[in-house]
C-alpha positions in Angstrom: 115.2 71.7 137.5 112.8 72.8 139.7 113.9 74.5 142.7 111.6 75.3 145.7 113.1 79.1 147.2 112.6 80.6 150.8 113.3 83.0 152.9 112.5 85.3 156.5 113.0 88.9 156.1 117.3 88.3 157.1 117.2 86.8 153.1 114.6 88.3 151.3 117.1 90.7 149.5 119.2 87.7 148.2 116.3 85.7 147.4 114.9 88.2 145.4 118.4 88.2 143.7 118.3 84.6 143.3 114.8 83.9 142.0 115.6 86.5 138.7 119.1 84.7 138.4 118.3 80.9 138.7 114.7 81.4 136.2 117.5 83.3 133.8 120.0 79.7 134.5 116.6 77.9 132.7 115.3 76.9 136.5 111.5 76.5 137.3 111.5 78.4 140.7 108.8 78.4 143.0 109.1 81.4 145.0 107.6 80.2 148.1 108.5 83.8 149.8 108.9 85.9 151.7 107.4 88.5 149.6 108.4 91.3 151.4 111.2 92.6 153.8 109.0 92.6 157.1 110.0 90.9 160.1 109.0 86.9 159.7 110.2 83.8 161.1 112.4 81.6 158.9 110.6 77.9 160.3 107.4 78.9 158.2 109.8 79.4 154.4 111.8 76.3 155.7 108.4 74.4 156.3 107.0 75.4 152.7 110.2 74.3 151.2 110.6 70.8 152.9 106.8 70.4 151.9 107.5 71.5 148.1 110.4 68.8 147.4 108.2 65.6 149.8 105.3 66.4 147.6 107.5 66.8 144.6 106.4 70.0 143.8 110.2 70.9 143.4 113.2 68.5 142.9 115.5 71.0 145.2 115.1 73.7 147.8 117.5 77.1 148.8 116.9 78.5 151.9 118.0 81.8 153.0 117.8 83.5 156.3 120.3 86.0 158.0 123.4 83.1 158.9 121.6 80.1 156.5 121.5 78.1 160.1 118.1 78.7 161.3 117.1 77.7 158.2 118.9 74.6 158.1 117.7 73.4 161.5 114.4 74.0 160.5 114.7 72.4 157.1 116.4 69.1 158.7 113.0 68.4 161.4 111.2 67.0 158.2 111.9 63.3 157.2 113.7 63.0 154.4 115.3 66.9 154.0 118.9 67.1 154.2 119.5 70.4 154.4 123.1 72.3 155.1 124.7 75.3 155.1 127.4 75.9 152.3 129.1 79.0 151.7 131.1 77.6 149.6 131.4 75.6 146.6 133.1 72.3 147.4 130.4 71.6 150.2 127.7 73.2 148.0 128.2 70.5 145.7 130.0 67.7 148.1 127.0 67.5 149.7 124.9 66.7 147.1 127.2 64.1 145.4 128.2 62.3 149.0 124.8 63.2 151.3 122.4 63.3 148.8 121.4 66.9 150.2 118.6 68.6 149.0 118.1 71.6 150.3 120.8 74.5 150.4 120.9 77.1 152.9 122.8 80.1 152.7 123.3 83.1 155.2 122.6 86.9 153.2 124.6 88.2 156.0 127.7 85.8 155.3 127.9 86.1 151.6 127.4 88.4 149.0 125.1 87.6 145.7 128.2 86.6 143.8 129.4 84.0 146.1 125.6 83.0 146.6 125.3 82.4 142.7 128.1 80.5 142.3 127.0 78.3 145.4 123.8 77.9 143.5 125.2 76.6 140.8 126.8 73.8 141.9 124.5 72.8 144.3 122.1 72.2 141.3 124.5 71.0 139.0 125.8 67.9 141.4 123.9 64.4 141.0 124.5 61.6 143.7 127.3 59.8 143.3 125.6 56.4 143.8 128.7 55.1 144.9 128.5 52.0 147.7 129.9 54.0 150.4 127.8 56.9 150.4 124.4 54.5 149.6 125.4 52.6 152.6 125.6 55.6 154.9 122.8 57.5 153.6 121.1 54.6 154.5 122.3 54.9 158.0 121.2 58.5 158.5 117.7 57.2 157.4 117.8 54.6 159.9 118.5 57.4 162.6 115.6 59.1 160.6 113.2 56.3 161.3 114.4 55.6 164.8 114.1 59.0 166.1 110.3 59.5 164.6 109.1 56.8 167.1 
């Protein structure tokens, strides 16, 4: 798969840690930075990663910032991102099957690499379900979508 990878300075350390372990999991990743620890702002990494997957430059996006939130609020501003924070696996994957999301954001100051790994994992393991009830409400969010970019 490949997977679109940000981060502000508050991830940088776990994103480095992710980029060598998700290329060793057989993942094209697209290290869309930061490239170094200095002080940036995590809307620019969540902007290049919401632009990677709409121009299908990558199938899936991970986020990381200091909590995984900022990120996520970014991330979510773009039609047709659904990015959430999961800090654990059940949602990590959940979210994907139910929500269809498709970018995860995680918080280097909540979680250690391990935890972050495993998170990984699952996130890009899960398909949609493509059962009625989730179609029919991921429609509805889409509506909201629509509405709300008048």
């Amino acid at each position: 798969m490949k997977v679109a990878l940000g981060s502000d300075h508050g991830g940088f350390l776990l994103k480095e840690v992710m980029v060598g372990f998700l290329a060793g999991e057989g993942h094209q990743v697209l290290d869309l930075g930061a490239h170094t620890p200095d002080p940036s702002d995590y809307p620019d990494f969540a902007r290049a990663v919401a632009e990677a997957i709409l121009s299908k430059k990558a199938d899936r996006g991970i986020l990381i910032c200091g909590s995984g939130v900022g990120a996520s609020v970014a991330a979510n501003k773009f039609p047709g991102i659904r990015a959430a924070v999961c800090h654990d696996t059940f949602s990590s994957h959940q979210g994907v099957e139910d929500d269809e999301m498709n970018v995860l954001c995680l918080g280097e100051r909540v979680i250690g690499p391990e935890l972050a790994k495993e998170i990984a994992v699952s996130f890009l393991s899960a398909r949609f379900s493509g059962a009625e009830r989730h179609i029919r409400r991921l429609k509805k969010v889409k509506e909201i979508e629509k509405e709300q970019m008048k």
